[in-house]
C-alpha positions in Angstrom: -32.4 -22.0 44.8 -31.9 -24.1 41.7 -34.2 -21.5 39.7 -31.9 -18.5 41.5 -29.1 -20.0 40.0 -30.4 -20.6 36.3 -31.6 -17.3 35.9 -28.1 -15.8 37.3 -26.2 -17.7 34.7 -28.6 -16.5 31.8 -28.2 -12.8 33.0 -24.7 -13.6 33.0 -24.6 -14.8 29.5 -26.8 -12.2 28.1 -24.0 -9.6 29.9 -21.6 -11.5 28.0 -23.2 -11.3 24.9 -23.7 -7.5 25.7 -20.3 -7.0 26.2 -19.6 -9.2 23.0 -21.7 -7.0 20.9 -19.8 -3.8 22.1 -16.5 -5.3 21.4 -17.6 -6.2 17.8 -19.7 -2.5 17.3 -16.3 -0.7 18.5 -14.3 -3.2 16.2 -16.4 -2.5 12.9 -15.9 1.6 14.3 -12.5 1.1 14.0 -12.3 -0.7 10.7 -14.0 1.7 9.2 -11.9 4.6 10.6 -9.0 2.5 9.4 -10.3 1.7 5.6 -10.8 6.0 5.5 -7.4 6.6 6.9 -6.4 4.0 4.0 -8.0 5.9 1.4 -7.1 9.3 2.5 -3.4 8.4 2.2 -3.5 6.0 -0.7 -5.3 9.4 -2.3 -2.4 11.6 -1.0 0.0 9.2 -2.2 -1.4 9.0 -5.9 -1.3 13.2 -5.5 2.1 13.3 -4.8 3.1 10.9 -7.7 1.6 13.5 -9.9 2.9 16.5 -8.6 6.3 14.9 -8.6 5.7 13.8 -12.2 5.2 17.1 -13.4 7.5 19.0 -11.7 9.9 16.4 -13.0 8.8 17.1 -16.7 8.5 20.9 -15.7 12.2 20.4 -14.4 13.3 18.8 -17.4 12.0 21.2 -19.9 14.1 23.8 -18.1 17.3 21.4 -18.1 17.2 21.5 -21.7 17.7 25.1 -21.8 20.3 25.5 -19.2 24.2 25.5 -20.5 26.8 23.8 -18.8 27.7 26.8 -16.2 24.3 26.5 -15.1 24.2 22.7 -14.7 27.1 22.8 -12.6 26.0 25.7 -10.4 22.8 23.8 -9.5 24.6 20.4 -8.7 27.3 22.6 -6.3 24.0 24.1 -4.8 22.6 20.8 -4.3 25.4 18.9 -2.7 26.3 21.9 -0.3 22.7 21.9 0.6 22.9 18.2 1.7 26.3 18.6 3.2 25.3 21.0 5.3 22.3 18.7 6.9 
């Protein structure tokens, strides 16, 4: 009996140690889909710095040209535009 009891404690432990393992394989899994997730958007992020950066300069160069008339029609544009959200 003693024996019996022994060897259902080990099997027990190495199911523990089983299930142990699976936790940590599944946790690593999910760091890594995490730290790729991370880098996809931090690379999204740095691409929409740019492209805000030059239509900003592309904006600006334009500004310069407009006159006053066509200043103030864009800013009436604008703020009906966000009145109307």
């Amino acid at each position: 009996m003693k024996i019996y009891a022994s060897f259902s404690i080990l099997s027990n432990d190495n199911t523990n140690v089983h299930i142990m393992n699976q936790i940590h394989a599944f946790d690593n899994k999910v760091l890594k889909g995490f730290n790729v997730l991370n880098s996809k958007l931090q690379k999204l992020i740095e691409e929409n710095q740019k492209w805000i950066e030059k239509e900003w300069n592309e904006l600006e160069k334009k500004w310069n040209k407009w006159n006053s008339q066509e200043i103030v029609i864009f800013i009436g544009h604008t703020l009906k535009c966000k009145n109307q959200k």
